[in-house]
C-alpha positions as a Markdown table, in Angstrom:
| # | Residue | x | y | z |
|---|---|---|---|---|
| 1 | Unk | 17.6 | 236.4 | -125.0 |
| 2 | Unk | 19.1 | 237.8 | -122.2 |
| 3 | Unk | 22.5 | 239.3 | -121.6 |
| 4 | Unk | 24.7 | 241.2 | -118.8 |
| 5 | Unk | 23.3 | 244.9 | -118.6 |
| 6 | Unk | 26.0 | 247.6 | -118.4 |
| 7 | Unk | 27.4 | 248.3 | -114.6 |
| 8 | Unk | 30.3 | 250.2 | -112.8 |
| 9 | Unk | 33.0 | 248.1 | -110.7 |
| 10 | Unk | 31.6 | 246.9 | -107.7 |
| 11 | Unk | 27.7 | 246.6 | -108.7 |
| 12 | Unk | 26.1 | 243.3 | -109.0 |
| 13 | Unk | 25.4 | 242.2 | -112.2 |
| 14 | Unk | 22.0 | 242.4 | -113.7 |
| 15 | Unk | 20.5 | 241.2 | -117.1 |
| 16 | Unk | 18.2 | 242.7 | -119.4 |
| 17 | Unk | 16.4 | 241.7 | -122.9 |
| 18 | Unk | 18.6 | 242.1 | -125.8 |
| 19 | Unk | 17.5 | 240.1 | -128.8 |
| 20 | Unk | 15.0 | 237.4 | -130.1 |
| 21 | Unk | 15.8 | 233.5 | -130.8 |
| 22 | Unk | 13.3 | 232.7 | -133.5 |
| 23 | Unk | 13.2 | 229.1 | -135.2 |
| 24 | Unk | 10.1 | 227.1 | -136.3 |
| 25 | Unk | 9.4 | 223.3 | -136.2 |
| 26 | Unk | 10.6 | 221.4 | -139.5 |
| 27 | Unk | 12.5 | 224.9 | -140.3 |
| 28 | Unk | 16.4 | 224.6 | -141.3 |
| 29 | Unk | 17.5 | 227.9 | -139.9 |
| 30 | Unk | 17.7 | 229.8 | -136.5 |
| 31 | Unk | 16.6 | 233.6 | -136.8 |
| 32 | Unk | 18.5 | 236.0 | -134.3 |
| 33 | Unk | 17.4 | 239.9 | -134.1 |
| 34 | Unk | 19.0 | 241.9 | -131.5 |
| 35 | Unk | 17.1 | 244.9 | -130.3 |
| 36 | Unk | 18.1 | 248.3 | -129.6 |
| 37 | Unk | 19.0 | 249.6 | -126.2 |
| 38 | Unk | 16.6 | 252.7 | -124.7 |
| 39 | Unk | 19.6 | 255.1 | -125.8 |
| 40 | Unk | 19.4 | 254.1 | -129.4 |
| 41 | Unk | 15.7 | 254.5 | -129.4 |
| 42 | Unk | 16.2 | 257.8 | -127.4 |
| 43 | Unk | 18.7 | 259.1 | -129.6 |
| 44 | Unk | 15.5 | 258.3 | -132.9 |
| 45 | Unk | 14.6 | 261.5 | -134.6 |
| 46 | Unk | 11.5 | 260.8 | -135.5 |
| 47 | Unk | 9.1 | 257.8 | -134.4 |
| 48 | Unk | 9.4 | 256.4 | -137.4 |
| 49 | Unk | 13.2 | 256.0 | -137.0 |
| 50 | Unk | 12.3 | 254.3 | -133.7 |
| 51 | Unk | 10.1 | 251.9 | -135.2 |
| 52 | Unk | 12.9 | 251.2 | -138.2 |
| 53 | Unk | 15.7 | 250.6 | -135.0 |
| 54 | Unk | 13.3 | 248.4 | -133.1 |
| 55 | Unk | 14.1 | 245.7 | -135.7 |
| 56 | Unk | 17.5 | 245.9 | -135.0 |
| 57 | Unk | 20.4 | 243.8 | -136.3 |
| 58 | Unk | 20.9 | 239.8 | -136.7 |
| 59 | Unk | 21.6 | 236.5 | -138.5 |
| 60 | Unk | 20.6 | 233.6 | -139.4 |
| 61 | Unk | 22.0 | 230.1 | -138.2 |
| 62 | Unk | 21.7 | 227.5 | -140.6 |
| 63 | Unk | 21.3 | 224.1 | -139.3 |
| 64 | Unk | 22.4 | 220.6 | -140.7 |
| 65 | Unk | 18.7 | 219.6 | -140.6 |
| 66 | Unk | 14.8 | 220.0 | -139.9 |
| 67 | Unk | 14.3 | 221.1 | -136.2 |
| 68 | Unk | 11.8 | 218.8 | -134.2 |
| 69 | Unk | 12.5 | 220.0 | -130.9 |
| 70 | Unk | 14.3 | 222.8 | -128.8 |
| 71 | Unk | 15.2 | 224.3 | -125.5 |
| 72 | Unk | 16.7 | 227.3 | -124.3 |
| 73 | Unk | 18.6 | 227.7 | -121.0 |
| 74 | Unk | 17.0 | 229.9 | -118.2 |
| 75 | Unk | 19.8 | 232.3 | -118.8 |
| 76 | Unk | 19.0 | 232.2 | -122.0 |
| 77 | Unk | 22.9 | 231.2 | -122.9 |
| 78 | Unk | 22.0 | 228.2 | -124.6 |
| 79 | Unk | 19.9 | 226.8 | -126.8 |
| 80 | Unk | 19.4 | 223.0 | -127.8 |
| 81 | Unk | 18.0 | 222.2 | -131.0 |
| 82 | Unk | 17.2 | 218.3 | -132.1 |
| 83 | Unk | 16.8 | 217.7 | -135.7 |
| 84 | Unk | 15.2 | 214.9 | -137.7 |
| 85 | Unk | 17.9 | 212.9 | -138.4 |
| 86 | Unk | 19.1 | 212.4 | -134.8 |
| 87 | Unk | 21.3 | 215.0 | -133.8 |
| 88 | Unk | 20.9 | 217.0 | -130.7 |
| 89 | Unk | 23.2 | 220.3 | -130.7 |
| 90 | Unk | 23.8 | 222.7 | -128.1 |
| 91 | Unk | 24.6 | 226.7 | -129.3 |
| 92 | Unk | 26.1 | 229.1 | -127.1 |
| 93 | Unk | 23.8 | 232.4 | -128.1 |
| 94 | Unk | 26.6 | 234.5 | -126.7 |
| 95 | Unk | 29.8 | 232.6 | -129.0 |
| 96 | Unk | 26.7 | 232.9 | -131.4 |
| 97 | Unk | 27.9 | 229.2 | -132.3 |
| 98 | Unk | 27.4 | 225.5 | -132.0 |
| 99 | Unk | 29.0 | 224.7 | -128.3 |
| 100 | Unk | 28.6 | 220.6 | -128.8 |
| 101 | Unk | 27.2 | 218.0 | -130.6 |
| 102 | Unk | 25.7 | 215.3 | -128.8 |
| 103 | Unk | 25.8 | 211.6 | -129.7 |
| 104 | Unk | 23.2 | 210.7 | -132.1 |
| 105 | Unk | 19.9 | 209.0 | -131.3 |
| 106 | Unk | 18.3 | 206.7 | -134.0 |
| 107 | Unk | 15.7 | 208.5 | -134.9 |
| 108 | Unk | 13.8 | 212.2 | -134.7 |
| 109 | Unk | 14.8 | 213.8 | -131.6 |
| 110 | Unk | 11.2 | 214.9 | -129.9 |
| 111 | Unk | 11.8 | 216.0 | -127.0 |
| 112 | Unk | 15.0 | 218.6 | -124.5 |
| 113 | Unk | 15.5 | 219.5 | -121.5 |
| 114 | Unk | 18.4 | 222.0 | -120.1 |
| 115 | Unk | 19.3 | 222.4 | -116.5 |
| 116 | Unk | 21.9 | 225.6 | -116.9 |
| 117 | Unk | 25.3 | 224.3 | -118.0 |
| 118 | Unk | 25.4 | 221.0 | -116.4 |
| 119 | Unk | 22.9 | 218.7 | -118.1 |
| 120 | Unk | 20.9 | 218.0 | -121.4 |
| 121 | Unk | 18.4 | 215.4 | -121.9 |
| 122 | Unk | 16.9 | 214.2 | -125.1 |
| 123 | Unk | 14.1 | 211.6 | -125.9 |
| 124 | Unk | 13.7 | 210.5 | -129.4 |
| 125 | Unk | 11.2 | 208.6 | -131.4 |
| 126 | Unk | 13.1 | 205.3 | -131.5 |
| 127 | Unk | 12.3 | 205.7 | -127.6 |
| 128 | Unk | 15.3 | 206.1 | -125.9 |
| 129 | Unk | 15.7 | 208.8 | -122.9 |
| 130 | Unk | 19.9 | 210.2 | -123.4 |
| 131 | Unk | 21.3 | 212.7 | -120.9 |
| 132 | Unk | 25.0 | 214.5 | -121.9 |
| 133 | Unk | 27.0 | 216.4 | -119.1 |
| 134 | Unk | 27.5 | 219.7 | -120.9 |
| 135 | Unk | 30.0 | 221.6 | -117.9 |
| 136 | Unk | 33.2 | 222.4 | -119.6 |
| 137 | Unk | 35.0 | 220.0 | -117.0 |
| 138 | Unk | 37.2 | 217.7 | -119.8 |
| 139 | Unk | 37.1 | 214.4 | -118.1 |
| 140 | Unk | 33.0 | 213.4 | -117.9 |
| 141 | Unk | 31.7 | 217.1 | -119.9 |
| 142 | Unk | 31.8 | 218.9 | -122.7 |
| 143 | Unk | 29.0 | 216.9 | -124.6 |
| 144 | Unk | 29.5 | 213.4 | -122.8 |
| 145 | Unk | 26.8 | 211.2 | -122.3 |
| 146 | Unk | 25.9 | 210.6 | -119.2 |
| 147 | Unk | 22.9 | 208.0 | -119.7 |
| 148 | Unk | 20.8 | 206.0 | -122.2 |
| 149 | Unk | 17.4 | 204.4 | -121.1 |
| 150 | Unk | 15.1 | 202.7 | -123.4 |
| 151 | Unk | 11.7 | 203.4 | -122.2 |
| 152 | Unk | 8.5 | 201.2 | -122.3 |
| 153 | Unk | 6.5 | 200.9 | -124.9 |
| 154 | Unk | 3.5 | 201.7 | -122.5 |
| 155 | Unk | 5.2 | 205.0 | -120.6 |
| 156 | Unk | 3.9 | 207.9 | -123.2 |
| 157 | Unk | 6.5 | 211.4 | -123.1 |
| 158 | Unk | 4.4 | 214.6 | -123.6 |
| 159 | Unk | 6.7 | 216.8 | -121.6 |
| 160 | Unk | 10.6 | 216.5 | -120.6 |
| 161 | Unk | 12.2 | 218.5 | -117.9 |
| 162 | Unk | 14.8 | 218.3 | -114.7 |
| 163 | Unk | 14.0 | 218.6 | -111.6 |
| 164 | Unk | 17.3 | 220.8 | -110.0 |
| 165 | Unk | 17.5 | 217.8 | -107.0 |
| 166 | Unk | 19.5 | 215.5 | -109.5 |
């Protein structure tokens, strides 16, 4: 994950590694541990206390069912997470909470794509290809979907992503 590092007035804003997203296929829970910055590793009296802060904090995330598929943001802001039952939930890792809750597909999600905060696409077992505007606007975001294709029992998906020309 990656967050805003610290800066005076004026500078442009950077970003730097501050924790780990960890979460395993057919799992229930999402595993966050933030690490320490160099001045808390600095500040370690002995390596040993190093070692003990480079674990660093966290929490878990339970969610409402078995994870089958997952995506994070390039910003690493968000992270989408389809479960087995259907549902396809976005999390803001900075709220360190579930943002929306897309509509639900018939079947095991398989497949998500994120393009920053504008778009998610999902493609489940049951076939179908669903994208949801997730920009805050009130009138077509915030979770809407967008579009719902069927595909063709002869097109195979092995690998989802959006192209930034959409």
């Amino acid at each position: 994950m990656l967050a805003p590092a610290p800066r005076s007035i004026g500078e442009p804003m950077s970003w730097g590694a501050c924790g780990l997203l960890l979460w395993a296929e057919g799992g229930r829970k999402l595993v966050q541990r933030m690490l320490p910055s160099r001045a808390h590793l600095a500040a370690a009296a002995t390596p040993e206390d190093a070692a003990a802060a480079s674990v660093g904090e966290g929490f878990d995330w339970l969610l409402p069912g078995k994870l089958t598929a997952s995506a994070v943001s390039a910003d690493s802001v968000f992270l989408a997470t389809g479960l087995d039952e259907g549902s396809v939930v976005l999390w803001d890792t900075n709220l360190r909470s579930e943002r929306y809750v897309m509509q639900r597909h018939s079947a095991a999600v398989r497949q998500i794509a994120i393009m920053g905060a504008q778009l998610l696409v999902s493609f489940a077992e049951d076939r179908t290809l669903q994208g949801c505007d997730v920009s805050t606007d009130p009138e077509t975001g915030q979770g809407k979907l967008v579009f719902r294709r069927r595909l063709d029992e002869s097109v195979e998906l092995h690998w989802l992503a959006i192209s930034a020309p959409l």
